[in-house]
MISEKOL-29223 format. One line per 3 residues: number of its first residue (from 1); their letters; for each residue x, y, z of N, C-alpha, C, CB. Coordinates in Angstrom, 1 decimal. Glycine has a CB too. Example, Ala and Ser with C-alpha at 12.3 -4.5 7.8 and 13.67 -1.06 7.14 Angstrom:
<recs>
1 = as = 13.2:-5.7:7.8:12.3:-4.5:7.8:13.2:-3.3:7.8:11.3:-4.5:9.0 | 12.8:-2.2:7.1:13.7:-1.1:7.1:12.9:0.0:7.9:14.1:-0.6:5.7
</recs>
This chain:
<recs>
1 = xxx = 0.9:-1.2:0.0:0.0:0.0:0.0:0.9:1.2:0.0:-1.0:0.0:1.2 | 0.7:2.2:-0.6:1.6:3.1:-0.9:1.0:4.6:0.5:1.4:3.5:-2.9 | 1.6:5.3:0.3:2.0:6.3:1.4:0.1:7.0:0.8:3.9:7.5:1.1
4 = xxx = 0.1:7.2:-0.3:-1.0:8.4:-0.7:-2.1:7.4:-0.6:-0.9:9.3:-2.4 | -2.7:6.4:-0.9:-3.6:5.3:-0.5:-3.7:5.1:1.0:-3.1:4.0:-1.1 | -2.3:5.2:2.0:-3.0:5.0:3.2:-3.3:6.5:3.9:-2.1:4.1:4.1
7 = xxx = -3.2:6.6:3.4:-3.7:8.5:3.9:-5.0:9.0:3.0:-2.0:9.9:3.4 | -5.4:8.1:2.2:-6.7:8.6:1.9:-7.7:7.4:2.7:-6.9:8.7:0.2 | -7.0:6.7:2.6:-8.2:5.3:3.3:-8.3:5.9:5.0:-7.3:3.3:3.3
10 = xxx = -7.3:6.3:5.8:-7.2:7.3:7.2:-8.4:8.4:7.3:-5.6:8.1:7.2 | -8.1:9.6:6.2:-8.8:10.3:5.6:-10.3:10.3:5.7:-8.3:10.1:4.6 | -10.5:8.9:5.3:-12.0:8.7:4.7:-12.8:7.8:5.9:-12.0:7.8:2.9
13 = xxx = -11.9:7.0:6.7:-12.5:6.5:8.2:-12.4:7.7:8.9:-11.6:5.2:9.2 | -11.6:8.6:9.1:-11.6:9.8:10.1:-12.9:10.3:9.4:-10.2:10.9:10.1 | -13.1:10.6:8.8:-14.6:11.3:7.6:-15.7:10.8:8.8:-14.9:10.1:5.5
16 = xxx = -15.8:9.6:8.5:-16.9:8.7:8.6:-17.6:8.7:9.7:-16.5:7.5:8.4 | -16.1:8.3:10.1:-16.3:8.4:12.1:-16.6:9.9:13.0:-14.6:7.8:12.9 | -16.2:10.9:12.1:-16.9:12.2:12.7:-17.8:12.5:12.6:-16.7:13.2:12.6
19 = xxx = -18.8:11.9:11.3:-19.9:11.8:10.7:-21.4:11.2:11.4:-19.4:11.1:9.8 | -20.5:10.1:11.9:-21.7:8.9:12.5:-21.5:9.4:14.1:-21.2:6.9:12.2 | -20.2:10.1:14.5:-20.3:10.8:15.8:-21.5:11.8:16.1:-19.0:11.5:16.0
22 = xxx = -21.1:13.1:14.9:-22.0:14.1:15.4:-23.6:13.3:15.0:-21.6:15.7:14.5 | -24.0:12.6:14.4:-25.3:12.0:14.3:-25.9:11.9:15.8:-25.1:10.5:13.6 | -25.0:10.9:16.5:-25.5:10.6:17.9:-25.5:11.3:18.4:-25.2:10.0:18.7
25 = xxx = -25.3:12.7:18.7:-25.1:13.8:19.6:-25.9:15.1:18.9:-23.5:14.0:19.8 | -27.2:14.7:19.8:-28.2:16.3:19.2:-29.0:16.8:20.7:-29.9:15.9:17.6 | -29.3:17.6:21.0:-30.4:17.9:21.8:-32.0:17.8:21.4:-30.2:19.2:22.1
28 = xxx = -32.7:18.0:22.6:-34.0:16.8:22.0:-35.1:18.3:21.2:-35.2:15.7:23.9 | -35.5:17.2:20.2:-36.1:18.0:19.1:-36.9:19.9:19.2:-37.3:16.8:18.6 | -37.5:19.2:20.4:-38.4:20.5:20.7:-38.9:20.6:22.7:-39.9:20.1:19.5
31 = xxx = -38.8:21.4:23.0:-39.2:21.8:24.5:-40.4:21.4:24.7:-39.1:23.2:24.9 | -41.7:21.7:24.2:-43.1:21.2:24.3:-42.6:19.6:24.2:-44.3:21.9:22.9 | -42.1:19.3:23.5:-42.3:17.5:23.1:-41.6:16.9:24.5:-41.0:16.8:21.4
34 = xxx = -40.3:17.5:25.0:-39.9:16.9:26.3:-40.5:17.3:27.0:-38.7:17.1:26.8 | -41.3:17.9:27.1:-42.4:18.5:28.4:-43.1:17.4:28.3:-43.4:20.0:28.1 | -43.8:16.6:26.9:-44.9:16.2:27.2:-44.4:14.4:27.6:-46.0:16.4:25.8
37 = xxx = -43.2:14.6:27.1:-42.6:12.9:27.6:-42.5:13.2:29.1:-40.8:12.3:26.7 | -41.9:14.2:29.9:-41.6:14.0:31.3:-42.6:14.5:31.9:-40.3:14.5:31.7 | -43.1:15.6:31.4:-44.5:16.2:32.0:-43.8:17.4:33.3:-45.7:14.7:32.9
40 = xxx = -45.3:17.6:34.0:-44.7:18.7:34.9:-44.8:18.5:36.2:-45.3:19.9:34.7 | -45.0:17.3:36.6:-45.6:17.0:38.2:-44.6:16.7:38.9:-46.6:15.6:38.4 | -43.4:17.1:38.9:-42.3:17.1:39.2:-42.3:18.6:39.9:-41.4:16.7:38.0
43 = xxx = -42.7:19.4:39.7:-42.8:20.8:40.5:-43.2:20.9:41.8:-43.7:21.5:40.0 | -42.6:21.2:42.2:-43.4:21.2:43.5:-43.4:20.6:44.7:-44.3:21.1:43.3 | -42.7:18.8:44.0:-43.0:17.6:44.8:-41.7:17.1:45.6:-43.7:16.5:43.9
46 = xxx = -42.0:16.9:46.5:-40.8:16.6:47.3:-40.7:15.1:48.3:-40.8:17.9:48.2 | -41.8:14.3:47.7:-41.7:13.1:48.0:-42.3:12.6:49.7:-40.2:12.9:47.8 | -42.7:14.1:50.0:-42.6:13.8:51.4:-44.2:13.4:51.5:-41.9:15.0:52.4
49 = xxx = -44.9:13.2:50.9:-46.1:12.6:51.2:-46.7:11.5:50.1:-47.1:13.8:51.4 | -47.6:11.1:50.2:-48.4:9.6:48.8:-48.6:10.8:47.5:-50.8:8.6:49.5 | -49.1:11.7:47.8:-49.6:12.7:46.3:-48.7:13.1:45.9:-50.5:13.9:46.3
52 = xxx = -47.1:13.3:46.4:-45.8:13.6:46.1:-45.6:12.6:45.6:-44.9:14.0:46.9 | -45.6:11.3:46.2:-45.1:10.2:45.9:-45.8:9.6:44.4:-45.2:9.3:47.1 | -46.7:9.8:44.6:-47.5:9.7:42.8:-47.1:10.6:41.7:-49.2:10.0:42.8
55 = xxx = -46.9:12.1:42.1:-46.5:13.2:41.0:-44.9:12.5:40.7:-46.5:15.1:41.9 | -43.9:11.7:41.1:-42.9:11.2:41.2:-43.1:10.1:39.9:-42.6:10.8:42.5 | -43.7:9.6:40.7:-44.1:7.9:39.8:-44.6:8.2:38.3:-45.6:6.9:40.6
58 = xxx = -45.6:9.2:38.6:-46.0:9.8:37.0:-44.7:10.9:36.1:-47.5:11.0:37.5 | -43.9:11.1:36.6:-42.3:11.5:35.9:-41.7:10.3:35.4:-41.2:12.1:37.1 | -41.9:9.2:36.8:-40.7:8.0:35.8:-41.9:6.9:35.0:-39.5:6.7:37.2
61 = xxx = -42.6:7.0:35.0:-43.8:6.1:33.9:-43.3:6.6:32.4:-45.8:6.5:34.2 | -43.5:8.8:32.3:-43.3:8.8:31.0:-41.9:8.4:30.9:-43.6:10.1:30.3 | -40.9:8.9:31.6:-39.6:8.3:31.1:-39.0:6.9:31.0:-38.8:8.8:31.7
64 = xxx = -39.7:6.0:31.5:-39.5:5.1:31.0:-40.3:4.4:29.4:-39.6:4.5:32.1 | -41.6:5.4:29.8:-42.4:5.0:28.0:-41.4:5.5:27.1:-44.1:6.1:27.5 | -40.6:6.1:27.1:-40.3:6.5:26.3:-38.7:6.2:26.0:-40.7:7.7:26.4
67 = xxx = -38.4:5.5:26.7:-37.3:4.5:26.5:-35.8:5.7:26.9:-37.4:3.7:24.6 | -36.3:6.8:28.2:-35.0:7.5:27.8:-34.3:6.9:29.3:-35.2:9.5:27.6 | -35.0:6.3:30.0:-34.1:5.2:31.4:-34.1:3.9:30.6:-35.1:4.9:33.3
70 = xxx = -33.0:3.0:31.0:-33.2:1.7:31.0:-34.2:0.6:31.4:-32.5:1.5:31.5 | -34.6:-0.6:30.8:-35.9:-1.2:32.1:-34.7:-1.9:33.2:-37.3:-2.8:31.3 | -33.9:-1.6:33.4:-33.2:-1.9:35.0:-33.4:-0.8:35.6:-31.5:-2.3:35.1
73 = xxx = -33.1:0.4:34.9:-33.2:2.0:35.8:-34.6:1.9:36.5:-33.2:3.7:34.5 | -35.8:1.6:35.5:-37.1:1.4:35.7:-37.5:0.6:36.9:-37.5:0.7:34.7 | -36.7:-0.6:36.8:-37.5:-1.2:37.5:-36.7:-1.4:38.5:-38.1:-2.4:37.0
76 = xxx = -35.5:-0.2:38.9:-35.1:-0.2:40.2:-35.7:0.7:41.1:-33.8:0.0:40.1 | -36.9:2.0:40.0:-37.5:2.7:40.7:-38.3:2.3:42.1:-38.2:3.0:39.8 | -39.0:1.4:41.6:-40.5:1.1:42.2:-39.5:-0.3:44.0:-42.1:-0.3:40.3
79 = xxx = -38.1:-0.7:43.2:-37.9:-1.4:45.0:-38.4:-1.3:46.1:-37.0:-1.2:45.7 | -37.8:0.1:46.5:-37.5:0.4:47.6:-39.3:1.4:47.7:-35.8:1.4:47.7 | -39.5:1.6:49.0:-40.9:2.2:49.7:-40.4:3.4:49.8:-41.7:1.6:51.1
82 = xxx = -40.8:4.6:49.0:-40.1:5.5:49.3:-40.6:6.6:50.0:-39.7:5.8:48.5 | -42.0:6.6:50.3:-42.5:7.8:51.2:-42.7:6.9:52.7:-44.1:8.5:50.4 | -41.6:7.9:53.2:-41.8:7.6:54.7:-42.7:8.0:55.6:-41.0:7.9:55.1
85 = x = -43.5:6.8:56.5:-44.9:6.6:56.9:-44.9:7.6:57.9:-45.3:5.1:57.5
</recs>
């Protein structure tokens, strides 16, 4: 392989691979749209009662509909009892 062949074949994977990088890396399409995947019941709530504890649960339901946690992240949510009696 000659010097100018491997420096175009370098060239054209460095290309490629910056290419298919910046692809994966955007911010999410629109503000209304992430509003409506995470919603807003997250305001306010501080876990410290059951109606906090539901405005919570209704945050991680859409984020998990929507595939932006893992189903391990998911379903590490719901373990533990988290509003203390």
């Amino acid at each position: 392989m000659t010097l100018r062949t491997a420096l175009a074949r370098g060239a054209l994977i460095t290309i490629l691979a910056l290419m298919l990088a910046g692809c994966g890396i955007s911010r999410p399409a629109s503000v209304p749209g992430l509003r409506a995947v995470v919603g807003t019941d997250l305001v306010g709530a501080r876990g410290a009662s059951p109606a906090d504890q539901r405005r919570i649960d209704r945050t991680v339901v859409g984020l998990c509909a929507a595939d932006i946690w893992t189903k391990a992240e998911c379903a590490k949510h719901g373990e533990d009892d988290h509003v203390a009696g």
